[in-house]
ZAFITOR-886883 format. One record per residue (C-alpha): x, y, z; residue in one letter. Coordinates in steps of 0.25 Angstrom, whole numbers, padded with zeros to 4 digits, always signed. Example, Ala and Ser with C-alpha at 12.3 -4.5 7.8 and 13.67 -1.06 7.14 Angstrom:
REM ZAFITOR-886883
+0049-0018+0031a;+0055-0004+0029s;
This chain:
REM ZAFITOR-886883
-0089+0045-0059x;-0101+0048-0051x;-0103+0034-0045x;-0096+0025-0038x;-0090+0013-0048x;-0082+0003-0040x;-0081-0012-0046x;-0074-0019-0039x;-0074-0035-0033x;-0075-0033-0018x;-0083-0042-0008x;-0087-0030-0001x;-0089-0020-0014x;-0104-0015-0010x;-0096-0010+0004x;-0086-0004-0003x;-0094+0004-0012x;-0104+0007+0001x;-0092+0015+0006x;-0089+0023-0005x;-0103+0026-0007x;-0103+0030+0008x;-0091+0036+0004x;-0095+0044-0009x;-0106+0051+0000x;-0098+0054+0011x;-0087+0060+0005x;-0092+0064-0010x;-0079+0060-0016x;-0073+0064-0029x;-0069+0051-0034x;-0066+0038-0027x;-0055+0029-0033x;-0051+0015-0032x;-0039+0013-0029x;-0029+0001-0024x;-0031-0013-0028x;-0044-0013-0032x;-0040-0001-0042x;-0029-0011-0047x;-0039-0022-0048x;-0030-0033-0040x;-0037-0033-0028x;-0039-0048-0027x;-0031-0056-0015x;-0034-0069-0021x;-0049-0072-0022x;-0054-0062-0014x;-0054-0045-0013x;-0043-0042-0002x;-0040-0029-0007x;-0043-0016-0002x;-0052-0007-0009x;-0045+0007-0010x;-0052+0022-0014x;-0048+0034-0015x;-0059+0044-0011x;-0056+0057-0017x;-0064+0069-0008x;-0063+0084-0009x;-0064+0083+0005x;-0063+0072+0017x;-0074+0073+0026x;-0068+0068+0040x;-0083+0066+0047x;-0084+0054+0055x;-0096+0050+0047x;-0087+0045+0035x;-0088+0034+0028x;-0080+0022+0034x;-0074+0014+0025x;-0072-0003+0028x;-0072-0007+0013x;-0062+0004+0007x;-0051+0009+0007x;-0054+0023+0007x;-0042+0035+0008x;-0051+0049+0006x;-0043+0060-0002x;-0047+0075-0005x;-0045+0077-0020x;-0035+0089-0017x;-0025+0078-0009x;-0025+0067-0023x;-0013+0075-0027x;-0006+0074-0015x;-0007+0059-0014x;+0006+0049-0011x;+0013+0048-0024x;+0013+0032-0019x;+0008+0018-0026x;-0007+0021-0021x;-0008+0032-0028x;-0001+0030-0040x;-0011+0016-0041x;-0021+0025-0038x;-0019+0035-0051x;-0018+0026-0060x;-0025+0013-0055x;-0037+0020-0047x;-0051+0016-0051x;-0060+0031-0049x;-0074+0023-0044x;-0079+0037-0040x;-0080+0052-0045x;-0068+0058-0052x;-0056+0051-0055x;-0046+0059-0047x;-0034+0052-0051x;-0027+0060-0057x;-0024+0069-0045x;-0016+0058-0039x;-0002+0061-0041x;+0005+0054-0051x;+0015+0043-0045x;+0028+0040-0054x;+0040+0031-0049x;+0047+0042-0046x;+0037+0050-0038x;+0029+0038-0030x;+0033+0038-0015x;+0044+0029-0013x;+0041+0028+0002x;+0026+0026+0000x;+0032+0015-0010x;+0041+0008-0001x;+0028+0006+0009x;+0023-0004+0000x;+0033-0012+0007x;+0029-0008+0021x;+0014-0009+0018x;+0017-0026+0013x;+0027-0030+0025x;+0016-0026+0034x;+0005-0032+0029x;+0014-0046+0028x;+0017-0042+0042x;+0002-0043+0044x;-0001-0055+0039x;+0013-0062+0046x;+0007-0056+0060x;-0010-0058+0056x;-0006-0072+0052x;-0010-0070+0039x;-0006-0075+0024x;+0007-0071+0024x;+0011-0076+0011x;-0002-0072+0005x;+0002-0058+0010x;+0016-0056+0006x;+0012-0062-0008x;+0001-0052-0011x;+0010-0040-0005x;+0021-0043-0015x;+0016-0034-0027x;+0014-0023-0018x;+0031-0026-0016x;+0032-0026-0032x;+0025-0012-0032x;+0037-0006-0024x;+0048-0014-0030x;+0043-0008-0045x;+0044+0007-0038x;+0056+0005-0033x;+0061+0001-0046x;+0055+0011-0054x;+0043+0007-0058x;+0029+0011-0054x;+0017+0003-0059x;+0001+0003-0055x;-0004-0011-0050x;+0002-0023-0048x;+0000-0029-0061x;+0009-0019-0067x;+0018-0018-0059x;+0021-0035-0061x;+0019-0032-0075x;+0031-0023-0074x;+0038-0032-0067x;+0036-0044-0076x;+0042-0038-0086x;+0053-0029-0080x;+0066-0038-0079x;+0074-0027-0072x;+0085-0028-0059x;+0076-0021-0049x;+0069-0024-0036x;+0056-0029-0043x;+0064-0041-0049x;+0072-0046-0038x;+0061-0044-0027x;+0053-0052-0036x;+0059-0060-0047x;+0057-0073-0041x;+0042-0072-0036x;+0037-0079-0049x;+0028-0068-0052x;+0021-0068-0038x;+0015-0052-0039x;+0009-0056-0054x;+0002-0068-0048x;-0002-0060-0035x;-0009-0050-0044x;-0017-0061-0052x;-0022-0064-0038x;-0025-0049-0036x;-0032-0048-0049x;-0039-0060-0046x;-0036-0069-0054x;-0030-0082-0043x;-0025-0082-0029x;-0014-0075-0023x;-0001-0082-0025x;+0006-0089-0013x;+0021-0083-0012x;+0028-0091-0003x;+0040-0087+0005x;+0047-0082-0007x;+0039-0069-0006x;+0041-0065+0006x;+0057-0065-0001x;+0052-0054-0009x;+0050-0045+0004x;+0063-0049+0010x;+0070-0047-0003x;+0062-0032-0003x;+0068-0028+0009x;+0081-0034+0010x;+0085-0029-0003x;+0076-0016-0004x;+0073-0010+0010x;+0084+0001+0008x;+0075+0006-0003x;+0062+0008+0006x;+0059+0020+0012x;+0072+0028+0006x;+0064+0041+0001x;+0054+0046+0012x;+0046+0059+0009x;+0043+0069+0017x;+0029+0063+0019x;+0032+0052+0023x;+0042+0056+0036x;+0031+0066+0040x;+0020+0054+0040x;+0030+0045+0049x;+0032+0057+0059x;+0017+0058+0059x;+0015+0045+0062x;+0025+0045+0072x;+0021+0057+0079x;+0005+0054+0080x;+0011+0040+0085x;+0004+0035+0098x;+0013+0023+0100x;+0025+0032+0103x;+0031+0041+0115x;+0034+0055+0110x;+0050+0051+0111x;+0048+0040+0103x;+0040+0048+0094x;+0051+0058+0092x;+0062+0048+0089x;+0054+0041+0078x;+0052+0054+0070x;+0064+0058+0071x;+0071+0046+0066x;+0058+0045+0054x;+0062+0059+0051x;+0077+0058+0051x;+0082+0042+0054x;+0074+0031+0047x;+0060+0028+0039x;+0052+0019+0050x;+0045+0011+0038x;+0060+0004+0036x;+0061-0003+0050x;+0046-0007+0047x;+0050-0011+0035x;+0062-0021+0040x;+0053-0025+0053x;+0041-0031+0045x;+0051-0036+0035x;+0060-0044+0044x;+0045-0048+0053x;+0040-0053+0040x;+0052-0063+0037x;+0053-0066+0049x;+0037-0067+0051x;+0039-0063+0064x;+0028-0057+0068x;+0033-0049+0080x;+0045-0044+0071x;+0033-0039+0063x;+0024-0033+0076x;+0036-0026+0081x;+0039-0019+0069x;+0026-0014+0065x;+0024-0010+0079x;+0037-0002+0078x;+0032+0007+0068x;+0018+0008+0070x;+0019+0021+0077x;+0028+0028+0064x;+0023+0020+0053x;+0009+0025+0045x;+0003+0014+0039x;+0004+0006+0053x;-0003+0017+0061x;-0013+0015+0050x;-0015-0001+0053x;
């Protein structure tokens, strides 16, 4: 494919494809693919896009000039063709094997690794639950829709109760097809056996077709069950990579003193995963919806914790 072919409903499309095209010449990519939402096709927050527009553009070399493309419309991560192979066995990239759209060049998917259920990172896995308390924590402290919020975050829940039961599925459709028909004694069944179905009508709304259901306080049950019958399963197996990337953080922190500095990456190396206490802080904020319970937290681990230096 020597042209760029991305169809896609976007308010802001002729933007998007303006980047890449800034893109394409900057970088002479291999291939760009679509991944994400917009690969799965259930972008839809009701009646309008909400969604993120994800790519993956494959380079056989990253160009760090401060002349290159900025990016306001995509989400863009740039990858040498050499480092595919090397890619987090997690659900992105599992997704983005076998539900990526190649809009661009070559279709490089197969160098992604492969992910099975009993090779996918469990620890990358059990952020699922991390990346969902905190955006709800966000919409409890922005004053945002809260149940509009927990409701939509609830499939994204089903994806990791299905791992953690053995069963690895692309999208969310098939994923609630499974569970639909799978009657068995496991964590997907009792987190979500009296929700009426809540995750297949939330994906009609991501697919388009009608608004996003209201949930009601009975959802927010589901969360409390997860935690308070599965938080002993979260962040049990943590690989090499992943201590490495918490002392990293920890070290280059500039919100710490070098004594406190060397107590947390001692106990992150020997003592205690820090994503747990964040874990239980945002959980009890939430039910609480205690918005200081919630600050306090994610204030205490924003000096050791990734995702929150990256906010």
């Amino acid at each position: 494919m020597s042209k760029l072919d991305l169809n896609i409903c976007h308010p802001n499309l002729n933007d998007i494809k303006a980047e890449l095209l800034e893109a394409i010449n900057f970088y002479e990519p291999l291939s760009i693919l679509l991944i994400g939402s917009y690969s799965r096709g259930d972008y839809w927050r009701g009646d309008v896009y909400a969604s993120d527009v994800e790519f993956y553009i494959i380079v056989d070399k990253i160009d760090h000039s401060e002349c290159r493309p900025y990016f306001r419309y995509c989400d863009v991560s740039i990858i040498r063709k050499k480092r595919l192979e090397y890619l987090p066995k997690n659900l992105i990239n599992f997704e983005a094997k076998n539900l990526g759209i190649t809009i661009y060049g070559e279709d490089l998917r197969y160098l992604i690794p492969t992910v099975t259920i009993d090779n996918i990172d469990q620890g990358i896995v059990d952020e699922i639950i991390l990346f969902r308390l905190l955006e709800i924590s966000n919409a409890i402290i922005n004053d945002k829709d809260v149940d509009f919020v927990v409701t939509k975050n609830l499939n994204y829940l089903m994806a990791w109760s299905l791992i953690k039961d053995g069963v690895l599925l692309p999208g969310f459709i098939s994923r609630n097809e499974f569970y639909e028909l799978d009657k068995s004694d496991n964590i997907t069944n009792f987190l979500f056996h009296d929700s009426e179905n809540i995750c297949g009508r939330i994906i009609d709304a991501r697919l388009g077709n009608g608004m996003m259901p209201k949930g009601g306080d009975n959802m927010l049950d589901i969360y409390e069950r997860l935690i308070s019958n599965y938080s002993d399963l979260l962040f049990t197996n943590r690989k090499f990579r992943s201590i490495v990337t918490q002392v990293f953080y920890l070290f280059k922190s500039s919100h710490l003193s070098f004594i406190y500095k060397l107590k947390f990456i001692v106990e992150s190396i020997f003592v205690r995963d820090y994503r747990k206490i964040l874990v239980r802080g945002l959980s009890v904020g939430i039910k609480e919806e205690n918005e200081k319970i919630i600050s306090d937290y994610i204030a205490k681990c924003k000096s050791y914790y990734p995702f929150l230096n990256e906010k």
